[in-house]
N, CA, C and O atoms as a GROMACS GRO file, in nm:
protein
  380
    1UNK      N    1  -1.063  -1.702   2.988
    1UNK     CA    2  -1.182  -1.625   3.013
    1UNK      C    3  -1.187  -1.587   3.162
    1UNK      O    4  -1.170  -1.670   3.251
    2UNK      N    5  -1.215  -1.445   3.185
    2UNK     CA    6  -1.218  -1.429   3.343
    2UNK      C    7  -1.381  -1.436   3.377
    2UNK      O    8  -1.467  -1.393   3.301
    3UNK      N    9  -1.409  -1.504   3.520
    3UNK     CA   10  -1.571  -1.549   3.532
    3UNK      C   11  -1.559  -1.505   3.651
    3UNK      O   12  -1.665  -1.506   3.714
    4UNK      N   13  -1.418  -1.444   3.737
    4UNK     CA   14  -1.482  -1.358   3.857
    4UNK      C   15  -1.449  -1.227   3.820
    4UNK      O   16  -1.390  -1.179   3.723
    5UNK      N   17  -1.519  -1.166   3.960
    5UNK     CA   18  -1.492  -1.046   3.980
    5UNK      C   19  -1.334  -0.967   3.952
    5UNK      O   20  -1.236  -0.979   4.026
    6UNK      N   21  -1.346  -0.862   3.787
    6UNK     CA   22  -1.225  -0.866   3.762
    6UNK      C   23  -1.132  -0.753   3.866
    6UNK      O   24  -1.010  -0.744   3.848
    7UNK      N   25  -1.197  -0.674   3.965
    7UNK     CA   26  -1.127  -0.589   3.998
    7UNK      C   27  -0.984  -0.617   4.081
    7UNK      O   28  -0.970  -0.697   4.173
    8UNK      N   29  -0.888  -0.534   4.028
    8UNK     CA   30  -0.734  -0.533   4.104
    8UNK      C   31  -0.650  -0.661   4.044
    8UNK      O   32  -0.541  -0.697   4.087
    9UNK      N   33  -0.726  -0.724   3.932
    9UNK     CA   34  -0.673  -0.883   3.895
    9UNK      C   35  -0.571  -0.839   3.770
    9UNK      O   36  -0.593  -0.726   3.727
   10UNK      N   37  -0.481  -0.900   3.717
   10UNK     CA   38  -0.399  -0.844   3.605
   10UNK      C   39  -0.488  -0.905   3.534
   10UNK      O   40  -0.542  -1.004   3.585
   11UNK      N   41  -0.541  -0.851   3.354
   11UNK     CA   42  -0.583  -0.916   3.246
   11UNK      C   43  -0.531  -0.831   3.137
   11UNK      O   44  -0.530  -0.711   3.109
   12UNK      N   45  -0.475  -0.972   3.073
   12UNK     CA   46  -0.470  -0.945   2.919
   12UNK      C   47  -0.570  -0.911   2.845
   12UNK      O   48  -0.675  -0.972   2.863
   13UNK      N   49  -0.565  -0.808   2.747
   13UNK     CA   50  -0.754  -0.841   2.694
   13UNK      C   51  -0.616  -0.858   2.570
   13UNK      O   52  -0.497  -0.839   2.542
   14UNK      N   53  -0.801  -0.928   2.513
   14UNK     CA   54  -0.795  -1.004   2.337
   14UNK      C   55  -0.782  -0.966   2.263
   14UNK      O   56  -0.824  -1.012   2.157
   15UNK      N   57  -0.708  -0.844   2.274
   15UNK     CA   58  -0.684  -0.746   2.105
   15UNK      C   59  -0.597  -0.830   2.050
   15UNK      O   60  -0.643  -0.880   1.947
   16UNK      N   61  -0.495  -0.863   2.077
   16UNK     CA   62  -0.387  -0.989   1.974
   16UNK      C   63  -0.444  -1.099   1.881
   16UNK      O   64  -0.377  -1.146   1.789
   17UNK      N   65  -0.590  -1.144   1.912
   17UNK     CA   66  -0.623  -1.274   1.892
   17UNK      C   67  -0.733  -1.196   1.753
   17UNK      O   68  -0.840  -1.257   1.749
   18UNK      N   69  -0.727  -1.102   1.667
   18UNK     CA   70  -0.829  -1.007   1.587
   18UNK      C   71  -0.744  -0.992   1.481
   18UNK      O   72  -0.658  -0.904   1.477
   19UNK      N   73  -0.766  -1.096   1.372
   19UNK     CA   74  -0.710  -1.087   1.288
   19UNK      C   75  -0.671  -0.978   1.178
   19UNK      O   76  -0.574  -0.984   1.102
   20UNK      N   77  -0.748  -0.899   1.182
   20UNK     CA   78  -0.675  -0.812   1.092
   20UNK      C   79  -0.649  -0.680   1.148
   20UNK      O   80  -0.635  -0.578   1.081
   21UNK      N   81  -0.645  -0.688   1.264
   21UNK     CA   82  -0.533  -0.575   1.331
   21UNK      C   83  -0.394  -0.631   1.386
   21UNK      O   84  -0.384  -0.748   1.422
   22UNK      N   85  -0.299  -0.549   1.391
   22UNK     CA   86  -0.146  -0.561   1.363
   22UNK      C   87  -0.189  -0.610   1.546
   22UNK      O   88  -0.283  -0.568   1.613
   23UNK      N   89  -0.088  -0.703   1.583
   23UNK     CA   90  -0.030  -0.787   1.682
   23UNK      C   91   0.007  -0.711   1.812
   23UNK      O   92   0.129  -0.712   1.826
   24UNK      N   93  -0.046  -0.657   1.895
   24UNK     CA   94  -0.030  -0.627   2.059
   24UNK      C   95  -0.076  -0.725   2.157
   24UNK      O   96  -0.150  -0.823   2.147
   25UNK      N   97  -0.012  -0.672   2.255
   25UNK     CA   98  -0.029  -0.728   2.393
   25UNK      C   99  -0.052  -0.607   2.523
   25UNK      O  100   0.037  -0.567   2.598
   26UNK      N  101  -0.216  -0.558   2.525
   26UNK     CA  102  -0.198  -0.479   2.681
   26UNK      C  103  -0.275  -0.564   2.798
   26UNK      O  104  -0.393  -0.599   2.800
   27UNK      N  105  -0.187  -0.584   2.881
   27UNK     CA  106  -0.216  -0.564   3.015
   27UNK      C  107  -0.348  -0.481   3.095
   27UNK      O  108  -0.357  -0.359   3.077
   28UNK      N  109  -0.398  -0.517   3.138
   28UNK     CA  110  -0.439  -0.393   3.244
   28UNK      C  111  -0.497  -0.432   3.406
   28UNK      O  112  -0.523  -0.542   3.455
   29UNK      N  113  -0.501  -0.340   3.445
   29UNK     CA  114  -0.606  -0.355   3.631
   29UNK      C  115  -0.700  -0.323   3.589
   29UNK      O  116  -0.704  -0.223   3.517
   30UNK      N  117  -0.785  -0.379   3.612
   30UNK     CA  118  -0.897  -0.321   3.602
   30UNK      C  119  -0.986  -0.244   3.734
   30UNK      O  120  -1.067  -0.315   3.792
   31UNK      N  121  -0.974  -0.121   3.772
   31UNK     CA  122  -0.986  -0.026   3.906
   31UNK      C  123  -1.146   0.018   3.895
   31UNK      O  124  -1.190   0.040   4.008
   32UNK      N  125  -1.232   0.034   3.805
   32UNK     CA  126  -1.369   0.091   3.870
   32UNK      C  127  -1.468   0.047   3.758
   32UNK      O  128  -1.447   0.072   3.640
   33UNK      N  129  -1.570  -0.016   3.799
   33UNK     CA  130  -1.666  -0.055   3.714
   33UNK      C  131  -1.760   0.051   3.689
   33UNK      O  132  -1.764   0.134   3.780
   34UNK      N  133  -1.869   0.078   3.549
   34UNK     CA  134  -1.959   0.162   3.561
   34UNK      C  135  -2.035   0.106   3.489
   34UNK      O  136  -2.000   0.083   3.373
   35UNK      N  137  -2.180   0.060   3.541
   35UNK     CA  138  -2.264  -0.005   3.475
   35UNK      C  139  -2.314   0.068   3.352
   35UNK      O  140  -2.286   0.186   3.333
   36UNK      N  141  -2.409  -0.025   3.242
   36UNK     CA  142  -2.433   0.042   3.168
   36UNK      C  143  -2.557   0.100   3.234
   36UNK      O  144  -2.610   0.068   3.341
   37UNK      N  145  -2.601   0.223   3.118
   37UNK     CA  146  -2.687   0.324   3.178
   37UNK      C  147  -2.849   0.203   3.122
   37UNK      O  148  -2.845   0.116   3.034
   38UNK      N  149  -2.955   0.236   3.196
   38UNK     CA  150  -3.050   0.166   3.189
   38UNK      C  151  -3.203   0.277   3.193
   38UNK      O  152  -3.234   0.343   3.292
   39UNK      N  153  -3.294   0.274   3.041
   39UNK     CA  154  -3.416   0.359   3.074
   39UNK      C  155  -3.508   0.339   3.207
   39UNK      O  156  -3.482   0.260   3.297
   40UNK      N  157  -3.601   0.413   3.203
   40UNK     CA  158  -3.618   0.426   3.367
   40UNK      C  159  -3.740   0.328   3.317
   40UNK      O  160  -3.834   0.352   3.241
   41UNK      N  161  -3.705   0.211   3.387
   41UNK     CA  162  -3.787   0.112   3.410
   41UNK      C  163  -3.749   0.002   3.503
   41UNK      O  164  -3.633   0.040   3.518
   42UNK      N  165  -3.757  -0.107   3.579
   42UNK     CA  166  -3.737  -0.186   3.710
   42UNK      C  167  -3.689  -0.241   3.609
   42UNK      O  168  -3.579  -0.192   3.585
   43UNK      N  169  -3.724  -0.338   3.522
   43UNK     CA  170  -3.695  -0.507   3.426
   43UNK      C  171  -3.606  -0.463   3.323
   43UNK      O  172  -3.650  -0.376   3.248
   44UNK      N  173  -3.484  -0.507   3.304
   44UNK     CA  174  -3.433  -0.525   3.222
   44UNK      C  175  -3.468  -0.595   3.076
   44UNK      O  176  -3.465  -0.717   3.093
   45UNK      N  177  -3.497  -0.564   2.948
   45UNK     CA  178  -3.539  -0.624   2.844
   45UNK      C  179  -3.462  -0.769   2.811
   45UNK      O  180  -3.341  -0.774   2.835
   46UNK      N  181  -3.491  -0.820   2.788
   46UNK     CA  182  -3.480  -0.972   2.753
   46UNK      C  183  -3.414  -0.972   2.612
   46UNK      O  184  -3.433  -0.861   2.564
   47UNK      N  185  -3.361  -1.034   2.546
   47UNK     CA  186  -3.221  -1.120   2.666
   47UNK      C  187  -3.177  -1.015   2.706
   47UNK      O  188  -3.185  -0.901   2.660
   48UNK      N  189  -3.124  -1.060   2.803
   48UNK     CA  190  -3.018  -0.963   2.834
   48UNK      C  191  -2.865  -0.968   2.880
   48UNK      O  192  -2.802  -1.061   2.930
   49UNK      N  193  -2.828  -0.847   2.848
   49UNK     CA  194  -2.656  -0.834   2.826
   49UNK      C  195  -2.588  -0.905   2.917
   49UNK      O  196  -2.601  -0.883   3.037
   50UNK      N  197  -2.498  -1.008   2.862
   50UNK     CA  198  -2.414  -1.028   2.965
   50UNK      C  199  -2.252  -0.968   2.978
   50UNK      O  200  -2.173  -0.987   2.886
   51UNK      N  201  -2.225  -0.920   3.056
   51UNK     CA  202  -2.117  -0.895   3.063
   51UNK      C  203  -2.114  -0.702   3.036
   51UNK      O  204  -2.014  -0.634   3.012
   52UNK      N  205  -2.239  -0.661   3.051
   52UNK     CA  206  -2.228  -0.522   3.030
   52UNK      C  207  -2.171  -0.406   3.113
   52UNK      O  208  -2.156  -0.401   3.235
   53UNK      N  209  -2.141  -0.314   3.017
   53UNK     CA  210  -2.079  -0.200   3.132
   53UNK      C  211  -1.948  -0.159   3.105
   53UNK      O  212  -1.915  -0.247   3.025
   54UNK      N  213  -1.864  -0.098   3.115
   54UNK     CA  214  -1.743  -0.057   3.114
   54UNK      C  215  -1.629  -0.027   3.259
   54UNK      O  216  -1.670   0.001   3.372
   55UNK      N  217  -1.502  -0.040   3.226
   55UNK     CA  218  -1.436  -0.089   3.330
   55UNK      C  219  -1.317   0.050   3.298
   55UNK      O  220  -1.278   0.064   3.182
   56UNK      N  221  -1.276   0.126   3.384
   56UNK     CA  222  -1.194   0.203   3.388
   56UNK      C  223  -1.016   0.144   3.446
   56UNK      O  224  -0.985   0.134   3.565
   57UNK      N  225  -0.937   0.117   3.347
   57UNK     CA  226  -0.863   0.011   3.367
   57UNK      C  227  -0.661   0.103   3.366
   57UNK      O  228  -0.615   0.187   3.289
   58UNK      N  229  -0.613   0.050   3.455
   58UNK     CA  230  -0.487   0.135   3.440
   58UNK      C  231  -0.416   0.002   3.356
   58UNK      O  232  -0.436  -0.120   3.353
   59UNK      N  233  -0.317   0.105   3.287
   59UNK     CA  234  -0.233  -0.027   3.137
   59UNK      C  235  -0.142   0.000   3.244
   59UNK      O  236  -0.105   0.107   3.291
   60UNK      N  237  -0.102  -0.168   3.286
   60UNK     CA  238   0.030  -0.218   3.337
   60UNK      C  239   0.162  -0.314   3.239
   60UNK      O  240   0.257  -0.357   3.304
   61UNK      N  241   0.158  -0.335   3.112
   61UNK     CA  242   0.204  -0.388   3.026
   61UNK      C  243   0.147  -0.375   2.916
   61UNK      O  244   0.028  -0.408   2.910
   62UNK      N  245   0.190  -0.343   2.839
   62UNK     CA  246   0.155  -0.270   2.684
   62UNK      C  247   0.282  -0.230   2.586
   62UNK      O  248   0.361  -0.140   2.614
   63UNK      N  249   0.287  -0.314   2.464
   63UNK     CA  250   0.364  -0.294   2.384
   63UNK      C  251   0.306  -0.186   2.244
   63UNK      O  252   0.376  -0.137   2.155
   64UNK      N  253   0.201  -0.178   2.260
   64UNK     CA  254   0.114  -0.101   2.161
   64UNK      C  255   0.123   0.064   2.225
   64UNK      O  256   0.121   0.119   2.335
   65UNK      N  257   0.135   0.107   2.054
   65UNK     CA  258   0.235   0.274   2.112
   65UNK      C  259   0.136   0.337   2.141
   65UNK      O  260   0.176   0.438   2.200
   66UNK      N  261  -0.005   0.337   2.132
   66UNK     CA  262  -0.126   0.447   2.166
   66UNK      C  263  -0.158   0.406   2.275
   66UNK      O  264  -0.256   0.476   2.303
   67UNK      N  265  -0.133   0.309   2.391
   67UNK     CA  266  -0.186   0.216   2.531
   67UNK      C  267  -0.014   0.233   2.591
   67UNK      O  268   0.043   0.124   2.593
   68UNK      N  269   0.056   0.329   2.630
   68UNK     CA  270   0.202   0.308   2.668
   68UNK      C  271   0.133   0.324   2.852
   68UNK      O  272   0.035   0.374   2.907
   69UNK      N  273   0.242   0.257   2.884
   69UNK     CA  274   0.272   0.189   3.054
   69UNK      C  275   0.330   0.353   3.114
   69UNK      O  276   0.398   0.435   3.053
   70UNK      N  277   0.272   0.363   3.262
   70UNK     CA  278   0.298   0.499   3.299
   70UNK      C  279   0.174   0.572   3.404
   70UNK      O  280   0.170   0.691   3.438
   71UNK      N  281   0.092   0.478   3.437
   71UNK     CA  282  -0.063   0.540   3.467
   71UNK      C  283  -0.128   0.575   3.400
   71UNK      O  284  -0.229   0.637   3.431
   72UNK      N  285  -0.096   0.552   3.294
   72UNK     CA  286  -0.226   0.559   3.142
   72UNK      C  287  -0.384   0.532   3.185
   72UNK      O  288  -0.409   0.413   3.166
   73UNK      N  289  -0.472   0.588   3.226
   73UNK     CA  290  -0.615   0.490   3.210
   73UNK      C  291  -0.666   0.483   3.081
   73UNK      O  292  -0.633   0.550   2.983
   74UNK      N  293  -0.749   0.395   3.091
   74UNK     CA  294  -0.822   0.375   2.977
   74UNK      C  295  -0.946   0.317   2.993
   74UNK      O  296  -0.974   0.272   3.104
   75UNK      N  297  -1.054   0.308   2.869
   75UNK     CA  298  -1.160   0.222   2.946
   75UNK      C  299  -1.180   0.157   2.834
   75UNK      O  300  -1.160   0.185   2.716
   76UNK      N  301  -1.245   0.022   2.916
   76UNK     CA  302  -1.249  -0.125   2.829
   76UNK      C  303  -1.427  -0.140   2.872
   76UNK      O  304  -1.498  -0.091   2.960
   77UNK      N  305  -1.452  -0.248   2.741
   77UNK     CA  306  -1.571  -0.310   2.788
   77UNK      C  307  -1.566  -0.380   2.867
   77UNK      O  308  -1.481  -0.468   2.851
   78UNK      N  309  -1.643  -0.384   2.987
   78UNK     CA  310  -1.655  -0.587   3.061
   78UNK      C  311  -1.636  -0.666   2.981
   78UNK      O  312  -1.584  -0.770   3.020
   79UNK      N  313  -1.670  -0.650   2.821
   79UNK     CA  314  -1.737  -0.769   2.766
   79UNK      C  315  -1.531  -0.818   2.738
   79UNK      O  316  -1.465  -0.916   2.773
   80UNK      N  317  -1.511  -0.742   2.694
   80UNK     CA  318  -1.352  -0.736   2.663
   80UNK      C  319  -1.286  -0.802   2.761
   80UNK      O  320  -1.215  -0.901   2.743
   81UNK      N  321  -1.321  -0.720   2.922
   81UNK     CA  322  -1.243  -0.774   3.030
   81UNK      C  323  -1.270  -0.931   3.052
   81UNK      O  324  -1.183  -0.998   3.109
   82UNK      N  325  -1.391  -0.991   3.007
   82UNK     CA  326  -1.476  -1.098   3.013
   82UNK      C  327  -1.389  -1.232   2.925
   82UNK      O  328  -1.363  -1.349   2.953
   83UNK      N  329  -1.361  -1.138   2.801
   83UNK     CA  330  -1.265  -1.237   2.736
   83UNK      C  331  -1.127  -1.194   2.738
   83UNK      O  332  -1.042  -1.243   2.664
   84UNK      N  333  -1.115  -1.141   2.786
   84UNK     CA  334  -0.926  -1.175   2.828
   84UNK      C  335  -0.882  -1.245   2.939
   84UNK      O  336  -0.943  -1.255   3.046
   85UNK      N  337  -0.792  -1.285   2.916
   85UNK     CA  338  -0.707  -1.356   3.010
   85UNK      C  339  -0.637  -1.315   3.127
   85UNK      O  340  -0.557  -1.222   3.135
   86UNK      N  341  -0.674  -1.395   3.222
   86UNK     CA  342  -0.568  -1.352   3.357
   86UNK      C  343  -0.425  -1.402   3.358
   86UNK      O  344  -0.380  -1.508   3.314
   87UNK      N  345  -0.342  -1.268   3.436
   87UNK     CA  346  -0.222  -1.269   3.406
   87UNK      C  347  -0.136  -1.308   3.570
   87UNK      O  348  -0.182  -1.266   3.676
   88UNK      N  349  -0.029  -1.379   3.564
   88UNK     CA  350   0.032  -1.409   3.668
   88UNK      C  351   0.156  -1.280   3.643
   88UNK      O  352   0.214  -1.261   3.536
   89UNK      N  353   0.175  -1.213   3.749
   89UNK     CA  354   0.253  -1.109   3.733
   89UNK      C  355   0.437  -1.158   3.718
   89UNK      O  356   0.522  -1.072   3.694
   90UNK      N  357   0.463  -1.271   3.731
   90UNK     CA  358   0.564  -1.276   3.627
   90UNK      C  359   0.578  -1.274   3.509
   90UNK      O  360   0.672  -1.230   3.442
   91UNK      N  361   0.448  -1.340   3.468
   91UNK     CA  362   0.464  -1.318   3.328
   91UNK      C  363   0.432  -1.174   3.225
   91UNK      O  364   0.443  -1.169   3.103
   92UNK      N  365   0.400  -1.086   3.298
   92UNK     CA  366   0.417  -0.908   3.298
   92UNK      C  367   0.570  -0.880   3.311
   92UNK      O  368   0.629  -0.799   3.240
   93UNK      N  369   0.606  -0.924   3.370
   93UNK     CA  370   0.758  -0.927   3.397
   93UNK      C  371   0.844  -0.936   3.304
   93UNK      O  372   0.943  -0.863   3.313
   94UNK      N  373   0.832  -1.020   3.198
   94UNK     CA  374   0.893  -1.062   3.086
   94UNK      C  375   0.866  -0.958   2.965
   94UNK      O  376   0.963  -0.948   2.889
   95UNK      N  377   0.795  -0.907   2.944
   95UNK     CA  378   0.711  -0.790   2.831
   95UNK      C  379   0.832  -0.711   2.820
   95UNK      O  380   0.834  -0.610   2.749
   0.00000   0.00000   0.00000
């Protein structure tokens, strides 16, 4: 689980671990956050979201043919970036 700040960090997200979709592994950076959009009011409604917003993320390792390696962006949820895993860049290396 990543609990800091994910920017410039390698993460795996959790698409592999979803059982009834076929077996990948992408990588990504995650390069620019964009909060979610909020009605015009000061207080956020209760509960509230954790992990919201979306992350504009370049694929640095990706075996999945629609996410191919190349400067691909893409965009992920936080919530996604939230549960994937951080990657030590050797082990990108190996892919």
């Amino acid at each position: 689980m990543i609990t800091e700040w994910p920017q410039d960090v390698l993460v795996e997200l959790p698409w592999q671990r979803l059982p009834a979709v076929e077996q990948h592994r992408v990588v990504v950076v995650p390069i620019e956050y964009r909060p979610d959009s909020h009605p015009e009011q000061n207080d956020e409604a209760l509960p509230r979201k954790r992990n919201s917003g979306t992350w504009t993320c370049a694929v640095v390792a990706s075996d999945h043919p629609s996410y191919p390696v190349g400067g691909h962006r893409i965009v992920v949820t936080a919530a996604e970036i939230a549960r994937g895993r951080r990657v030590d860049l050797s082990a990108v290396a190996r892919l």
